[in-house]
C-alpha positions as protocol buffer text, in pm:
chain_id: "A"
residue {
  index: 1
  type: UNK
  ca { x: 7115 y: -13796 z: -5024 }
}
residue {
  index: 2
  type: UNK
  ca { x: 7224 y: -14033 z: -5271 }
}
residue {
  index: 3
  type: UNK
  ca { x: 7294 y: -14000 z: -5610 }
}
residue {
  index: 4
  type: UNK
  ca { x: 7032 y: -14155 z: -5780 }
}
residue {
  index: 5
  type: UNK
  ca { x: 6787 y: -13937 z: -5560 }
}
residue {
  index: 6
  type: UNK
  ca { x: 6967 y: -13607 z: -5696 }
}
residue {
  index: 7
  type: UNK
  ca { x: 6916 y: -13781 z: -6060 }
}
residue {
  index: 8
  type: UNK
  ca { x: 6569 y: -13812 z: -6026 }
}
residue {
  index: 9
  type: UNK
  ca { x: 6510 y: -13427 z: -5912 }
}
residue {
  index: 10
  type: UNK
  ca { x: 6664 y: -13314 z: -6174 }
}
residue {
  index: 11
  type: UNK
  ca { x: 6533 y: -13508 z: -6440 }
}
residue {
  index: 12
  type: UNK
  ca { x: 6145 y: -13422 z: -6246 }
}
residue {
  index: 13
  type: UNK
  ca { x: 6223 y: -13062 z: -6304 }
}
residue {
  index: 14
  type: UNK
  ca { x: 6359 y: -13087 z: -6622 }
}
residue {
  index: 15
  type: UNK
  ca { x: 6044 y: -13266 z: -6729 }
}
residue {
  index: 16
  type: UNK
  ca { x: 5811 y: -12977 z: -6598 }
}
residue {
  index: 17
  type: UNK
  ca { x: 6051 y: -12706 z: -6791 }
}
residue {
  index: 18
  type: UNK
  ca { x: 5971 y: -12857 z: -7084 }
}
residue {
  index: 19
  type: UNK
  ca { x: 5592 y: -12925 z: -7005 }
}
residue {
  index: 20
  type: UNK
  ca { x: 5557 y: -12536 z: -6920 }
}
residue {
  index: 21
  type: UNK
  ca { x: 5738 y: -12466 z: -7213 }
}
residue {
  index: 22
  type: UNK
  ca { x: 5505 y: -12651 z: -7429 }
}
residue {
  index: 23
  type: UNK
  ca { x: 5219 y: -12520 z: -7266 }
}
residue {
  index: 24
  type: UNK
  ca { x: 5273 y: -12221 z: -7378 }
}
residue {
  index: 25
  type: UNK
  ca { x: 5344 y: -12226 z: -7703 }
}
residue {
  index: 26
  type: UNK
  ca { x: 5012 y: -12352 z: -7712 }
}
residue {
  index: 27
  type: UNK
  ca { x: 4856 y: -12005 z: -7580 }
}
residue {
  index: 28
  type: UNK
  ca { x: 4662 y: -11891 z: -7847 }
}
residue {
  index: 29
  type: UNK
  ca { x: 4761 y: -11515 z: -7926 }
}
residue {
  index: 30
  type: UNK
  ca { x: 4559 y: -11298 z: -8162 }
}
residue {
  index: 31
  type: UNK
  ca { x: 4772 y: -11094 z: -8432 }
}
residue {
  index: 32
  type: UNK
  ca { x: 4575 y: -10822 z: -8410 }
}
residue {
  index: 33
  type: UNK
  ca { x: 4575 y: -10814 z: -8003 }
}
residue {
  index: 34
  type: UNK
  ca { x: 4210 y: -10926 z: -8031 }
}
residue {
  index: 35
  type: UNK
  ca { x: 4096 y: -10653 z: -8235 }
}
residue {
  index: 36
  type: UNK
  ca { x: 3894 y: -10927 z: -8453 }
}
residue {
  index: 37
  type: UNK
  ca { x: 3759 y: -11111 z: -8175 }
}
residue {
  index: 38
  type: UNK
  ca { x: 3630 y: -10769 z: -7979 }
}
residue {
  index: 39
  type: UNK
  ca { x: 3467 y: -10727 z: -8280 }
}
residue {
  index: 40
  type: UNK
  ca { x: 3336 y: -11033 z: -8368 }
}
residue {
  index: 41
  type: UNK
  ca { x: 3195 y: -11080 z: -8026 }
}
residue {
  index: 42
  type: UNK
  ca { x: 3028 y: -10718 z: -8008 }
}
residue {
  index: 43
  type: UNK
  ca { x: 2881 y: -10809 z: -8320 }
}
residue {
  index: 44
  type: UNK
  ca { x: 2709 y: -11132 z: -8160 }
}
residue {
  index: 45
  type: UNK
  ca { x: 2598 y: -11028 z: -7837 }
}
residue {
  index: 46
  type: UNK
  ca { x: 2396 y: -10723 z: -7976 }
}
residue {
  index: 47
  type: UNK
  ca { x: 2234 y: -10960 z: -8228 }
}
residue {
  index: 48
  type: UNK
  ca { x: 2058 y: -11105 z: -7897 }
}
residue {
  index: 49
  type: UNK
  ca { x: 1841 y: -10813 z: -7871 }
}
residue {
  index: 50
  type: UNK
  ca { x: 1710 y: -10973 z: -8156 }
}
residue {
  index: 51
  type: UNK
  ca { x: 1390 y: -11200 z: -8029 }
}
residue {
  index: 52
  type: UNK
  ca { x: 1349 y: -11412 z: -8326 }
}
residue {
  index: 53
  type: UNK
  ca { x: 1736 y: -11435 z: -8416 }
}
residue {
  index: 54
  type: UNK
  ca { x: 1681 y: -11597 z: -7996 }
}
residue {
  index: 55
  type: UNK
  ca { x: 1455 y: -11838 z: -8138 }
}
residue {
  index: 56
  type: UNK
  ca { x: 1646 y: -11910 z: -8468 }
}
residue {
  index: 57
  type: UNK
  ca { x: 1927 y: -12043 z: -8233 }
}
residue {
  index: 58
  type: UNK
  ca { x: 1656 y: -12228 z: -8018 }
}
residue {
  index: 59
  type: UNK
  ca { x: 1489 y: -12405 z: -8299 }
}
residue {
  index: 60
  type: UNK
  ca { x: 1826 y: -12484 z: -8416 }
}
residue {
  index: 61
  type: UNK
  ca { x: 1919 y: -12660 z: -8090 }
}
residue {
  index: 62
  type: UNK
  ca { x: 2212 y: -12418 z: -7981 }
}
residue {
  index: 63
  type: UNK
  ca { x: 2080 y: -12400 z: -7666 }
}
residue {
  index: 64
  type: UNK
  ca { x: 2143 y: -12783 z: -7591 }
}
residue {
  index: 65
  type: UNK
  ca { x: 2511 y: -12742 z: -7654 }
}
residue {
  index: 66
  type: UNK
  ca { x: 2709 y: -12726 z: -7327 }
}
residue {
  index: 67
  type: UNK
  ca { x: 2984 y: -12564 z: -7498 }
}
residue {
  index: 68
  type: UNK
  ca { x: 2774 y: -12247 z: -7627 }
}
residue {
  index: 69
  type: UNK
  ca { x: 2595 y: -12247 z: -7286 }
}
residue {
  index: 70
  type: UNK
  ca { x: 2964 y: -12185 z: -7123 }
}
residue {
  index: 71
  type: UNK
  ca { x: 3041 y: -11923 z: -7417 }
}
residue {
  index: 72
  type: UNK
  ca { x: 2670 y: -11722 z: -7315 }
}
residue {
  index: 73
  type: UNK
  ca { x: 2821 y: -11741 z: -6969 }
}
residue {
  index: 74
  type: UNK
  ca { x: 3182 y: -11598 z: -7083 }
}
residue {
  index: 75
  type: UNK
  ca { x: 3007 y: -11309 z: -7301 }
}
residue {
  index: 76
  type: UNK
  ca { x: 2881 y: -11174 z: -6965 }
}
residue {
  index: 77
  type: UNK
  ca { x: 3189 y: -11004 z: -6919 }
}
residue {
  index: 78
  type: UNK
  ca { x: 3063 y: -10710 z: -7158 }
}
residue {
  index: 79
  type: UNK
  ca { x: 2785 y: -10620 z: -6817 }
}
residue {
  index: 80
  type: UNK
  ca { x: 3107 y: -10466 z: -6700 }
}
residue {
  index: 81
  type: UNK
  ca { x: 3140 y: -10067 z: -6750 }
}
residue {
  index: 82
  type: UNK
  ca { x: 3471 y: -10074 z: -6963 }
}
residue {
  index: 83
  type: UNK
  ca { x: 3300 y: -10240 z: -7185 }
}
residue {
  index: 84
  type: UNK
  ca { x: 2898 y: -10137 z: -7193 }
}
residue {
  index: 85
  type: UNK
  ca { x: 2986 y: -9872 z: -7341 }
}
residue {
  index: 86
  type: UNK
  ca { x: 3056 y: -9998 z: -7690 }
}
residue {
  index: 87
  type: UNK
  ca { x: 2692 y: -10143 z: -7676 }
}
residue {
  index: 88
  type: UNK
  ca { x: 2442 y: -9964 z: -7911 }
}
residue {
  index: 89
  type: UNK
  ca { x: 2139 y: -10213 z: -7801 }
}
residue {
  index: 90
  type: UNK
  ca { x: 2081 y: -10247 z: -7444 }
}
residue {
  index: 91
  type: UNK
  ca { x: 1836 y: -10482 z: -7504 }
}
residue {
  index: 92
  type: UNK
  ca { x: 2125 y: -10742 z: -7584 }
}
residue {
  index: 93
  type: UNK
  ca { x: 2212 y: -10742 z: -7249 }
}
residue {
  index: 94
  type: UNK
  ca { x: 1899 y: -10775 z: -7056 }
}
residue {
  index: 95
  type: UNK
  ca { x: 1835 y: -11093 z: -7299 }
}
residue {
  index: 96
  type: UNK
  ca { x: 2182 y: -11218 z: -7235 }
}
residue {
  index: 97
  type: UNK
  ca { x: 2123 y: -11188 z: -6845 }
}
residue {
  index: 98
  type: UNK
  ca { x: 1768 y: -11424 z: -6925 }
}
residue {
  index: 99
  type: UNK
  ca { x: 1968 y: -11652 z: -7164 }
}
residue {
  index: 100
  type: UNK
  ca { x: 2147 y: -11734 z: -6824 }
}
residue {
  index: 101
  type: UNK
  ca { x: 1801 y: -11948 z: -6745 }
}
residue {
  index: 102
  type: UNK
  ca { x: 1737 y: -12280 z: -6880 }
}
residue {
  index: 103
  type: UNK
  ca { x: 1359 y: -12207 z: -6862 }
}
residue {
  index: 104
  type: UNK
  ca { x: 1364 y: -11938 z: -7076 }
}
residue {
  index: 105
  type: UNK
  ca { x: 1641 y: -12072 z: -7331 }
}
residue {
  index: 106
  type: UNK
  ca { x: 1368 y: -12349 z: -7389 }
}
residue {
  index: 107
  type: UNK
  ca { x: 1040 y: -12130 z: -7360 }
}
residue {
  index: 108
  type: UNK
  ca { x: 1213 y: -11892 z: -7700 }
}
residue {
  index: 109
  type: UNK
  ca { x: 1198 y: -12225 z: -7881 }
}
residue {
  index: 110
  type: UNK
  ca { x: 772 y: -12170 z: -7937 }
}
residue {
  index: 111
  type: UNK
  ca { x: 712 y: -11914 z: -8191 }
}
residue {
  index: 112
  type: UNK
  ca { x: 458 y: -11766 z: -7990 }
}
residue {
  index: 113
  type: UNK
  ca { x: 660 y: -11653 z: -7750 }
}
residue {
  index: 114
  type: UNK
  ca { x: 913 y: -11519 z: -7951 }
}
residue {
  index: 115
  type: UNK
  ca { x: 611 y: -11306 z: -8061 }
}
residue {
  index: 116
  type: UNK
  ca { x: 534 y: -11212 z: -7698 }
}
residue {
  index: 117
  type: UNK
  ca { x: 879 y: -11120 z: -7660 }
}
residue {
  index: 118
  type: UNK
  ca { x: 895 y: -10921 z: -7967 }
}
residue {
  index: 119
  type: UNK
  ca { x: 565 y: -10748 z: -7891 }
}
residue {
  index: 120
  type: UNK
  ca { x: 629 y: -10669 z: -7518 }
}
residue {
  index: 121
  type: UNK
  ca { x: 1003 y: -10479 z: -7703 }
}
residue {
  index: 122
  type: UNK
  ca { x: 790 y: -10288 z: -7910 }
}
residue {
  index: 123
  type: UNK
  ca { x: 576 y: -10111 z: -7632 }
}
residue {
  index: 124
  type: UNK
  ca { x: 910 y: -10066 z: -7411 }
}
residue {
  index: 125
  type: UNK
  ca { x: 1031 y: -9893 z: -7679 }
}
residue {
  index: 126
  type: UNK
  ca { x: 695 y: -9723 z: -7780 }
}
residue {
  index: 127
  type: UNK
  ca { x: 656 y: -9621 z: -7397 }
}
residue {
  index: 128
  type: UNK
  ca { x: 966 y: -9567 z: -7196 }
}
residue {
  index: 129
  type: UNK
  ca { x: 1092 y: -9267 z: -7340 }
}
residue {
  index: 130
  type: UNK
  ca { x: 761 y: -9062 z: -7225 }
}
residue {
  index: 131
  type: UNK
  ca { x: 751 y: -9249 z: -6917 }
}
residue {
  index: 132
  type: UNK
  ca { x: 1126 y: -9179 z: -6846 }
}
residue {
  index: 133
  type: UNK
  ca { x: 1122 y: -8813 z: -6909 }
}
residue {
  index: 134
  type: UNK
  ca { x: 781 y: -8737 z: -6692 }
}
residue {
  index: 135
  type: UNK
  ca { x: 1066 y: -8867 z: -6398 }
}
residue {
  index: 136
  type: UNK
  ca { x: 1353 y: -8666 z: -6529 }
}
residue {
  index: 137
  type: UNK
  ca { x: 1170 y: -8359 z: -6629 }
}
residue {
  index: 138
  type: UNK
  ca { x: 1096 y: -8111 z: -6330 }
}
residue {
  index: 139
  type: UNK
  ca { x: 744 y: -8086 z: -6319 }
}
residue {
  index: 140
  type: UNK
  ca { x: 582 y: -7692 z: -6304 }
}
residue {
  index: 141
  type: UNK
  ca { x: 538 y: -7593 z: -5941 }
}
residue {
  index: 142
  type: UNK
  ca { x: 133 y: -7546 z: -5925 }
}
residue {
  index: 143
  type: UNK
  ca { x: 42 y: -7151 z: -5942 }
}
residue {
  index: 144
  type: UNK
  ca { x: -43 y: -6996 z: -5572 }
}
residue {
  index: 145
  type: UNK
  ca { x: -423 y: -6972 z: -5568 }
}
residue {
  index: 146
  type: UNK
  ca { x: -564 y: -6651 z: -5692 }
}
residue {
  index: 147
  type: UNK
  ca { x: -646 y: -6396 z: -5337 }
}
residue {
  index: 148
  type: UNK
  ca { x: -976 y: -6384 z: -5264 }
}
residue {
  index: 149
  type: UNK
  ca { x: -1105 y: -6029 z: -5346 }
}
residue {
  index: 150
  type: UNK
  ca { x: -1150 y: -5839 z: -4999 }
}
residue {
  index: 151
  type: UNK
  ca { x: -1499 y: -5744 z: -4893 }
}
residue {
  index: 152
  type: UNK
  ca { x: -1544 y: -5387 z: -4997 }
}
residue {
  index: 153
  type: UNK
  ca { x: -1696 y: -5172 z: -4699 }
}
residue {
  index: 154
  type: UNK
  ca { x: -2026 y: -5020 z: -4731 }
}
residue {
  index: 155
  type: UNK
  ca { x: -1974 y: -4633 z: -4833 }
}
residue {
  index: 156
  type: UNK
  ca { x: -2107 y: -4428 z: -4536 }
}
residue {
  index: 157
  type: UNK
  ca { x: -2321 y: -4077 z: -4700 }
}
residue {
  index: 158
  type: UNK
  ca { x: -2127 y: -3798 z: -4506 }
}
residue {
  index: 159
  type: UNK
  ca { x: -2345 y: -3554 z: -4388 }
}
residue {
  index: 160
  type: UNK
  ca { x: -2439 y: -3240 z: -4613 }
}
residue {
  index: 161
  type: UNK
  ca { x: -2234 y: -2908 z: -4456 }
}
residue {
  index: 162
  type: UNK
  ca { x: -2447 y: -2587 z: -4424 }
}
residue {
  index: 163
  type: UNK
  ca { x: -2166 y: -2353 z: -4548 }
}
residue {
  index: 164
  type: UNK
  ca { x: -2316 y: -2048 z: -4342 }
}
residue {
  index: 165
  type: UNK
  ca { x: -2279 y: -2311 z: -4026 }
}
residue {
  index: 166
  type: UNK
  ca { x: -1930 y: -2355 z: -4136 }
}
residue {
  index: 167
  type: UNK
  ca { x: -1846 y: -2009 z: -4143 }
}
residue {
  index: 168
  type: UNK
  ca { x: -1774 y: -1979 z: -4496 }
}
residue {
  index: 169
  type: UNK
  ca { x: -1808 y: -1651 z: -4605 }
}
residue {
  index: 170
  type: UNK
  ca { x: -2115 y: -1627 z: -4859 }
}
residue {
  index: 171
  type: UNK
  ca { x: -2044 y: -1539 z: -5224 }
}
residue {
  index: 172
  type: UNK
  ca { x: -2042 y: -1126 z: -5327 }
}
residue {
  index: 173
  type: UNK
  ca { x: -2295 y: -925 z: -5518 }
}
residue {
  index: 174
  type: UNK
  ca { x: -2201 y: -835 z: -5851 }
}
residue {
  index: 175
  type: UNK
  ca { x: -2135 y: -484 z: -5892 }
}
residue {
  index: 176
  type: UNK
  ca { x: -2339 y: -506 z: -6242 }
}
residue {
  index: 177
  type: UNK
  ca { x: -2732 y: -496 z: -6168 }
}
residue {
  index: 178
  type: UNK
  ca { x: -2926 y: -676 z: -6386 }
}
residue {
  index: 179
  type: UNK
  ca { x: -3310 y: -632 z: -6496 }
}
residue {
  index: 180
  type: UNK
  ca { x: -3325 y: -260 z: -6339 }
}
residue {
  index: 181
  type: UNK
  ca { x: -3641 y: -78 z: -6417 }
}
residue {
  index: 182
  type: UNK
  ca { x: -3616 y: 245 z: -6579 }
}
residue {
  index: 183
  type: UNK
  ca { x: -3579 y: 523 z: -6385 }
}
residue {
  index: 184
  type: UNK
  ca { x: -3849 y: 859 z: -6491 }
}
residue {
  index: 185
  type: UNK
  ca { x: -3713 y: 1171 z: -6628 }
}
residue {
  index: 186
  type: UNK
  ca { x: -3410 y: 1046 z: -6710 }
}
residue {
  index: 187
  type: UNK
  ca { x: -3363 y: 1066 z: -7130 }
}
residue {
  index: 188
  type: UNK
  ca { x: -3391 y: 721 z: -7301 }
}
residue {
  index: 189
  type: UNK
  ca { x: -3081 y: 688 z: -7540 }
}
residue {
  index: 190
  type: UNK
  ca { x: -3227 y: 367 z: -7751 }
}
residue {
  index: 191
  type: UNK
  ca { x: -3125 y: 421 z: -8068 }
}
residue {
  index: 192
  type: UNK
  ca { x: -3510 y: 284 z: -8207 }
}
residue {
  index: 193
  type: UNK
  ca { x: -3695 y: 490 z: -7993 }
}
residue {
  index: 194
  type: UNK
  ca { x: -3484 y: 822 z: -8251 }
}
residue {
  index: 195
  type: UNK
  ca { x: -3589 y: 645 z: -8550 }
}
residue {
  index: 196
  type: UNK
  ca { x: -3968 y: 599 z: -8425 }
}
residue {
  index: 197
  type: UNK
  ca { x: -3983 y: 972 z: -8370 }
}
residue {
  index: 198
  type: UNK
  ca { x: -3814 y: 1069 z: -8692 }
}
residue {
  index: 199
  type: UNK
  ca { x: -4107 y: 845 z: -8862 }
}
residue {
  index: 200
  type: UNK
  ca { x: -4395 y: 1045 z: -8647 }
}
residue {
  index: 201
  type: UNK
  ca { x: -4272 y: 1399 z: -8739 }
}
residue {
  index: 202
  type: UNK
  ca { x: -4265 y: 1324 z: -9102 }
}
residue {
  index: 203
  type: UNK
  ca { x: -4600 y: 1216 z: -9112 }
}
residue {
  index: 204
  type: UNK
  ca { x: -4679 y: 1469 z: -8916 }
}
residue {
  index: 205
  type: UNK
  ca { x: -4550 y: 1730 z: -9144 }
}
């Protein structure tokens, strides 16, 4: 190899030493390890949930800048789950994901559809609550239908038992007679019957 060849090499890499070197010192590095930027960011993507802050940035022709078309494309990293977490209103996202469109960047530009949008918001948020928690609530199991009541059986008359046919013995007499009729020549001891004859003597007399 000859000496002017070996010159060359090294004065090629020298050359892209110094071009690396330069490049970067030209990395940009926040001082707060992009504190202000996370911030600043966060703050504009969740202004997109916004409908007519959409349109502001329509009817102000942001939408025909290639440059903020590549920086709606870069905020898409906040879709990822390290960082959807820090979002407060999901409905910045699902705007961002339609900002995407060229159709719809251009449609938000008409004032009545930034009142569709805005409407059609509303009753998502009016709505999807209720709706959501009739699929996450367990509905009641539906209570067993009631038995029907049973037929009752007609009652059968049992037949009448003649207790002297049974052999059942027949009740006693009672020793005390009732309603006897006075027996003649015996004395009658009725304490009115005295006081009648006391009465007949003294007239009597």
């Amino acid at each position: 190899m000859s000496q002017s060849s070996i010159e060359s090499g090294n004065g090629d890499s020298s050359s892209s030493s110094s071009a690396s070197q330069v490049n970067n010192s030209n990395v940009y590095k926040d001082p707060d390890d992009g504190r202000q930027r996370f911030l600043l960011e966060l703050e504009f993507v969740q202004c997109l949930a916004n409908p007519t802050y959409i349109h502001y940035l329509a009817q102000n022709r942001y939408f025909e800048d290639e440059a903020f078309i590549g920086y709606l494309k870069y905020l898409q990293y906040w879709q990822r789950p390290e960082y959807v977490k820090f979002i407060m209103y999901p409905h910045c996202l699902y705007f961002l994901e339609l900002l995407q469109n060229s159709s719809f960047r251009a449609a938000m530009a008409h004032p009545g559809n930034k009142e569709l949008a805005h409407r059609q918001q509303f009753y998502f948020w009016k709505s999807y609550r209720n709706n959501r928690l009739k699929h996450i609530i367990p509905r009641a199991l539906p209570e067993p239908a009631a038995p029907s009541p049973a037929t009752s059986l007609p009652l059968i008359p049992l037949p009448s038992i003649n207790a002297s046919a049974a052999g059942v013995p027949s009740p006693a007499p009672s020793p005390i007679p009732y309603g006897i009729a006075p027996v003649p020549g015996l004395p009658n001891n009725d304490p009115r019957n005295n006081v009648v004859d006391r009465r007949k003597r003294k007239k009597e007399g």
